[in-house]
Each structure stands twice: as structure tokens, then as C-alpha cells.
C-alpha positions, -999 to +999 in steps of 0.1 A: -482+233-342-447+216-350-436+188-328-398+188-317-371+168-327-372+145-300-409+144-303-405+133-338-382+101-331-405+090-309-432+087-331-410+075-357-396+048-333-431+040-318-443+039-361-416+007-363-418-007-333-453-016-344-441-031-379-427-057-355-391-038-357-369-032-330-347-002-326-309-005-317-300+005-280-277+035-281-240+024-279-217+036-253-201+059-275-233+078-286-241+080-248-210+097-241-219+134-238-211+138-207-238+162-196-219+196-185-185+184-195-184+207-229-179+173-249-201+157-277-193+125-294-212+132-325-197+164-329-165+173-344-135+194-325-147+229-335-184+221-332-176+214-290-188+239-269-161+245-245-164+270-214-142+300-216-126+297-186-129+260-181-109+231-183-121+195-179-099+168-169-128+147-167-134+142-204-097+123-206-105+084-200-074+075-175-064+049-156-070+057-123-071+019-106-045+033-083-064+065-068-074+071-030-101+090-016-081+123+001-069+118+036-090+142+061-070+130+095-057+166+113-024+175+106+004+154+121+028+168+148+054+186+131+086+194+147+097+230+160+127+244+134+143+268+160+141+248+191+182+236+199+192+201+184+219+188+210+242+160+199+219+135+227+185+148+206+202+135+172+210+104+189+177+100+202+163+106+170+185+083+154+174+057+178+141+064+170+141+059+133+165+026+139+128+013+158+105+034+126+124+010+101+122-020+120+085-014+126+081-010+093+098-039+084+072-062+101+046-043+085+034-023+117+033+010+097+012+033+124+041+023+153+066+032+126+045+068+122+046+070+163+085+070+161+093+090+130+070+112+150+091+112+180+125+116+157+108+148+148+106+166+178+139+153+186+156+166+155+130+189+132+157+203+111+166+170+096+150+163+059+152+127+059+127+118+092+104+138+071+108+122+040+114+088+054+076+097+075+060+104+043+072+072+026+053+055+055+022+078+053+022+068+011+021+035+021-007+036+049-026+051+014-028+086+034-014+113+003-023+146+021-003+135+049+023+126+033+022+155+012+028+177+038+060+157+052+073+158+019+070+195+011+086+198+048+115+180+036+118+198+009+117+231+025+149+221+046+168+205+016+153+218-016+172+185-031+154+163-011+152+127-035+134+109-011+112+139-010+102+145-042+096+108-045+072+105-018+052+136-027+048+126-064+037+090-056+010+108-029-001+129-052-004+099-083-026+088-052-050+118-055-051+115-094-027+147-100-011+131-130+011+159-145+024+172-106+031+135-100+051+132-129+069+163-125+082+158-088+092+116-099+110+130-132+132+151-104+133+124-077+152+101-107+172+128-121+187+132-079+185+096-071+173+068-094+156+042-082+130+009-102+103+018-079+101+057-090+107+041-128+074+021-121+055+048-110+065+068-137+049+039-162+015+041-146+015+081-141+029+092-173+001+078-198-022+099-180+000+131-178+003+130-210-031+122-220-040+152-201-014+174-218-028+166-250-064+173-242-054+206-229-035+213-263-068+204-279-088+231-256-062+257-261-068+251-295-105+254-298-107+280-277-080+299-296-105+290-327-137+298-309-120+334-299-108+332-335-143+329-347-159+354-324-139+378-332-146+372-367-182+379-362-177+405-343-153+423-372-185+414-398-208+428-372-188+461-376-185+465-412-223+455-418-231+480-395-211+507-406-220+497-443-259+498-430-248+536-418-228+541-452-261+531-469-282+553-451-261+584-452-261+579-491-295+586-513-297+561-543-301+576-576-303+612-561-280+640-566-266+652-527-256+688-520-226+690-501-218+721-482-187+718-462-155+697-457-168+682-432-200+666-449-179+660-480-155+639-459-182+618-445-201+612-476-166+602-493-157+576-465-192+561-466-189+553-504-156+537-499-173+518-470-195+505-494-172+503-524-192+528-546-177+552-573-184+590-561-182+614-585-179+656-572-193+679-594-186+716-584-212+742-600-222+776-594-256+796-600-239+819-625-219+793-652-239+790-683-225+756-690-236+739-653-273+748-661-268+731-692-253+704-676-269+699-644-305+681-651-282+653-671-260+649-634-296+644-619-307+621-642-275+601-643-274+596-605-311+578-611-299+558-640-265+548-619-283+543-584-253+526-571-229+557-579-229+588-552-233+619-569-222+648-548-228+684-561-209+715-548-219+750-547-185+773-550-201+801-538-220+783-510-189+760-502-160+782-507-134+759-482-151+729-503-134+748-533-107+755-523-094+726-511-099+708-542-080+738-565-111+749-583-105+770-612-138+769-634-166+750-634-186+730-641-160+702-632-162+668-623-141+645-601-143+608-602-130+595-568-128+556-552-118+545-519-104+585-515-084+586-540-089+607-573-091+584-602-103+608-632-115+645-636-136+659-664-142+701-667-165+712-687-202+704-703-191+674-724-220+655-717-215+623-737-176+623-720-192+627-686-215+596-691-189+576-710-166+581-678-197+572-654-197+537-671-159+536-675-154+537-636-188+529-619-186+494-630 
């Protein structure tokens, strides 16, 4: 019984290590399958088996020194849009994010939250408290939080800079490299700033990387559909020429006795690229019973040619659609098309013409 592969190295291995040899540990890069992950070091692009409807960021090496586990807190208060904002709840709420900033300044970022929090429910229509609470929530390292201040922002002013900012740089937090990149690209186009132009430094690189590995899987899949469909296109002619085959008799003559059957003996021999040659006889004509044991013995010396033979008198719409006027007479036809005709019992011309087109 054979032994596998595997089973084979490790004889091979255990053969040397006994000569006093040692065998090389795998390097990092042979190691670097990644079990599941559709990629294969030692193999080249169109060799990786890639799942058809998968695509895995995970194969990309990024830098990712700047990632956070996702927040799971419950969602933070959020104001009411169609309660009434009176000119006292704006300056309340104005008051309120005076104390956020200052709490902030001294570092005391959950006190800031409290009061952004309170600026909320005194004014929920205003973008900025929302914006200026998910700055806070980026930088207490909580990204779904401040994802979902952002995206409030940005509902009430779709223009929102401070918005954008603070959801791309949350979302850089949860390792969403090409949405991060997106929303900071529009947070600089609105309003500019060097800490979105260093955020855009670290993210981009891995946006980027990730684009270009999903080029490369479009592409190999594109190829591996390519292929399949290739095979499946060979499947269908070798079948078909299998069914060609069998509906032809090598080196025997075939009676044909409708249109019907004609048709479908004529396609399968252009299926399989074979010279067919018609011969239309009749019981009565001298010449065909003088002619007729040569056409069998032809079709066994030119196995590879289809010899049909028509009755006229049996196949009457047979004759008739091909304009028969005497017989015997011969039609040489490939891929449908008539190439030559021979009437009459000229036997050498009728063999001369056999080798002149089944070739």
C-alpha cells in the first residue's frame, strides 16, 4: 500500500536526521497559509483557491497598532428632535458645552460626556454638541459611541466637518480602513485640519492595501469563473462530439430516410469535423447497383468519412429538397455546406473525390 506524501517526508526526514543531519525549521513565510483564509504562499495568484463569495481582509498584513476592541456600553442618551428649543434651552446648552470644553481641557473626559449630554437634551437639533460629544467619545477610545454621535450630526447637517472627522477616526479605531478614509478625505475637503492629515497617514496605507488585494480577488475570481466556464464549454462539445460519435457508424454505409434524420446525421459530422458524402440511389437505376457495393466498401476503407445513402423512392421529401434529377448522385458536404457533387457511376472520380475532400 502507498504511503502519503506527508508520510513520505517523514521518513525521509527521520532517514537524515539519523545521518547526523538536521532539517531546516520552516520559515515564517512557508508557515503562512493561513488555514481557511483561501491563501497559499507556495502557490502562485491563479493556483489560490479563493471562495466565491468571500473576501478576506485578513490575508492583507496592516498596521493595526492603533485598533480598539468595539465599545459594547448601551447607547448614550440622545436628545428628542421635535421637542421645542427656546432661546433659555440654547443658552443652557451653551453653558453646558462652555463646562464640556473646560472639562475636557483638564483631561476629565467622562464629566465632559455628562455635559455634552445635558447640552443635548437642551438643544438636540444642534450638530455640533453631537459632533463635539463624539470627539470626546474617540478620545475615551469608545468608536461605536462615537459613531453613533457622529452619524447624528450628520443627519442634522449632512456637512457636518467635525462630523465626518470624528466618525472616520472611530471607525480607523475598529480597523475599517477604506470607510475611515472615505469620511477623513471629506472632513478635509469641508474643513482642513493637521490632525485629520495625520490620521489620513496611518489609515490610508491600509485602505489601500486593502483595495489592491481586492483588485487581486476580483481578478482571480474573474479568472477562476473564466476557467470554469471554459471547462464547462469543453464539457459540452466532448459530450456532444461523444453523441456525434455515436449517432455515426464508422466505415458503414447509413440509410437515411427522412429530413429529419438527414439533418441530424449532417450536424453530427460537422460536430466532429468529418466529410459526409449523400449518395441518392433507387432500386430500379442500373448504374447505382453497379455502383453501390464500391460506396460500401469505401465507407470501410474511409472509416472517418460518413456515408449516408438515400432511397428516392423511400425518401421522396429527402429528394426533393436536394433537386434530384437522376441518380446515382453523390454530394460531398462539410460543416453544411455543399462542397462538390458527382452524378453518375464514375467510380474512379467518386474515390478520387473521397481522398480530395476527406483529408
Amino acid at each position: 500500500m502507498f504511503s502519503s506524501g506527508r508520510d513520505c517526508f517523514k521518513n525521509v526526514a527521520c532517514f537524515v536526521c539519523s545521518l547526523g543531519a538536521r532539517i531546516p525549521p520552516a520559515t515564517k513565510s512557508e508557515n503562512r497559509g493561513m488555514s481557511g483564509s483561501g491563501f497559499d504562499a507556495n502557490k502562485t495568484d491563479f493556483e489560490m483557491d479563493y471562495d466565491d463569495d468571500v473576501f478576506v481582509e485578513s490575508d492583507v498584513e496592516l498596521d493595526e497598532s492603533d485598533t480598539v476592541a468595539p465599545d459594547d456600553d448601551p447607547p448614550q442618551k440622545m436628545g428628542n428632535p421635535s421637542v421645542e428649543v427656546t432661546e433659555e434651552k440654547q443658552e443652557a446648552a451653551q453653558m453646558e458645552k462652555l463646562k464640556a470644553v473646560d472639562a475636557m481641557s483638564e483631561g476629565k473626559l467622562d464629566e465632559a460626556i455628562d455635559h455634552l449630554t445635558e447640552a443635548i437634551m437642551l438643544n438636540p437639533c444642534s450638530a455640533i454638541l453631537y459632533a463635539t460629544r463624539a470627539s470626546v467619545f474617540v478620545k475615551l477610545k469608545k468608536p461605536n459611541a462615537a459613531i453613533r454621535d457622529a452619524e447624528a450630526a450628520l443627519q442634522i447637517n449632512p456637512d457636518s466637518a467635525k462630523g465626518y472627522k470624528a466618525r472616520g477616526m472611530a471607525r480607523a479605531m475598529l480597523g475599517k480602513w477604506e470607510a475611515a478614509a472615505g469620511d477623513l478625505h471629506v472632513a478635509s475637503k469641508l474643513d482642513h485640519d493637521e490632525e485629520i492629515s495625520m490620521m489620513l497617514k496611518k489609515v490610508e496605507p491600509n485602505a489601500h492595501k486593502i483595495e489592491e488585494h481586492r483588485r487581486k480577488y476580483e481578478r482571480l475570481l474573474k479568472e477562476k469563473e473564466r476557467k470554469k466556464a471554459e471547462r464547462e464549454r469543453r464539457c459540452q462539445r466532448t459530450a456532444e462530439e461523444s453523441d456525434a460519435l455515436t449517432a455515426l457508424k464508422d466505415g458503414q454505409v447509413i440509410g437515411i430516410h427522412s429530413c429529419a434524420e438527414l439533418e441530424s446525421k449532417l450536424n453530427a459530422a460537422s460536430r466532429t469535423s468529418r466529410l459526409a458524402i449523400l449518395y441518392f440511389t433507387a432500386t430500379w437505376c442500373g448504374p447505382c447497383r453497379f455502383i453501390s457495393p464500391l460506396f460500401t466498401s469505401l465507407a470501410a476503407k474511409y472509416p472517418k468519412v460518413v456515408f449516408l445513402k438515400v432511397d428516392i423512392d423511400e425518401a421522396r421529401d429527402v429528394a426533393a429538397s436536394w433537386n434530384i434529377s437522376s441518380v446515382p448522385a453523390f454530394f460531398f458536404v462539410r460543416d453544411g455546406k455543399e462542397v462538390d457533387k458527382l452524378v453518375g457511376a464514375d467510380k474512379g472520380a467518386l474515390e478520387r473525390k473521397i481522398a480530395q475532400h476527406g483529408g
